[in-house]
C-alpha positions in Angstrom: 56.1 -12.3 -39.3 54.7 -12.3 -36.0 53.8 -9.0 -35.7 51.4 -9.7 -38.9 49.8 -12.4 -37.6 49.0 -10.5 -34.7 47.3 -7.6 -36.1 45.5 -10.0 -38.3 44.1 -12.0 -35.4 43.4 -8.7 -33.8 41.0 -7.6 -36.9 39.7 -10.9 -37.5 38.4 -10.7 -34.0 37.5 -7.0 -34.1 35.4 -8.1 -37.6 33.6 -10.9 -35.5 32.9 -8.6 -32.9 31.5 -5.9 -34.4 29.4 -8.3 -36.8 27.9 -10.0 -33.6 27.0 -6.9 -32.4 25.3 -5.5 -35.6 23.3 -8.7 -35.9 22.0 -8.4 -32.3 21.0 -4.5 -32.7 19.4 -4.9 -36.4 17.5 -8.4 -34.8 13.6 -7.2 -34.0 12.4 -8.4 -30.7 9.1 -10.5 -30.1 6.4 -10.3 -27.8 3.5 -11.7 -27.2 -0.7 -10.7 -27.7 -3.3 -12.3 -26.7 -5.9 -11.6 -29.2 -8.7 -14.5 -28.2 -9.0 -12.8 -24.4 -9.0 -9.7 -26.1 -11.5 -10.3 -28.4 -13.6 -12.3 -25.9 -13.4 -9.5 -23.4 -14.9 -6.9 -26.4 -17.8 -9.6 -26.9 -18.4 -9.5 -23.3 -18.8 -5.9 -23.1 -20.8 -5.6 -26.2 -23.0 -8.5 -24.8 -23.7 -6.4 -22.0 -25.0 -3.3 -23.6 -27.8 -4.6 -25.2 -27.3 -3.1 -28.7 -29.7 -3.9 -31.5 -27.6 -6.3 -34.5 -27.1 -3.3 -36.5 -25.2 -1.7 -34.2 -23.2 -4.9 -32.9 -22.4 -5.4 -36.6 -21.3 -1.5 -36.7 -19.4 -1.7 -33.2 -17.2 -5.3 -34.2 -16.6 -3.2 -37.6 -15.2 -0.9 -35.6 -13.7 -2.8 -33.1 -11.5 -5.2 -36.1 -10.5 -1.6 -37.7 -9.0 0.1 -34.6 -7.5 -3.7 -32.9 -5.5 -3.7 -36.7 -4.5 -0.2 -36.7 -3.3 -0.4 -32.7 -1.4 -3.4 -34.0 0.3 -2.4 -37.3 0.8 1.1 -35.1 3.0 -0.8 -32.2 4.8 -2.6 -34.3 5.6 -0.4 -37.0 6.2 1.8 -33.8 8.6 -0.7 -31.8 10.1 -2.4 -35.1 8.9 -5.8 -33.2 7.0 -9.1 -34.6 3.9 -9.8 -33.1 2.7 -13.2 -32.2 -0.3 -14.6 -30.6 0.1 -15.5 -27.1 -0.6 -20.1 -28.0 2.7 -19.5 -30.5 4.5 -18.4 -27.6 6.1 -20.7 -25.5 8.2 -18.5 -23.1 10.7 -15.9 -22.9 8.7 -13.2 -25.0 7.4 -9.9 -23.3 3.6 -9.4 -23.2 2.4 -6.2 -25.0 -1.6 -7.2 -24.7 -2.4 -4.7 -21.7 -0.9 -1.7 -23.7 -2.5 -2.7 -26.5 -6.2 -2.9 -25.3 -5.5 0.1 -23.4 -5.0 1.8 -26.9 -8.2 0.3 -28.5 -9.8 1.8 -25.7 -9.1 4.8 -26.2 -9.1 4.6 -29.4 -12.4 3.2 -29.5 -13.5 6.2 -26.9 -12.2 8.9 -29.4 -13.8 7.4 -32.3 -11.0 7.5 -34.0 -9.0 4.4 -36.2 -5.6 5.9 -36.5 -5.7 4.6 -40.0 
């Protein structure tokens, strides 16, 4: 009888185990974006090229397309959720540099990813 209830502690704990494991591996991480600096820092530097509206209205197009498609990409990419940086309180890593750094290029290629 012992012996039994030995191995069957054994798997129940094995079972847990294993389950805790799976539910940590399959659990997405979050991070953090700061999308109002980022945005404010593209109105800056649009503010100080001195573009006629058509081409302000042509360049934020732009600008929301590629931001959107960097996004969904890293994401999609890193199997993460995304959250603005105000709903973060602490203890999330901040993706917001690599993420401007691939609208930039993006933006310098001309290209959306879409």
């Amino acid at each position: 009888m012992v012996p039994v209830a030995c191995v069957t502690a054994f798997i129940l704990v094995m079972n847990a185990g294993i389950s805790m494991l799976l539910a940590q591996w399959q659990r997405p991480e979050t991070v953090s974006f700061d999308m109002t600096g980022t945005v404010n820092n593209f109105m800056a530097q649009v503010a100080g090229r001195h573009l006629s509206d058509g081409e302000v209205k042509a360049t934020t197009a732009r600008f929301n397309i590629v931001l959107n498609a960097a996004l969904t990409d890293w994401q999609r990419h890193h199997g993460a959720i995304i959250l603005v940086a105000p709903a973060v309180v602490s203890g999330a890593r901040d993706i917001t540099a690599d993420v401007q750094a691939e609208v930039a290029n993006r933006m310098a290629e001309g290209d959306s990813h879409e």
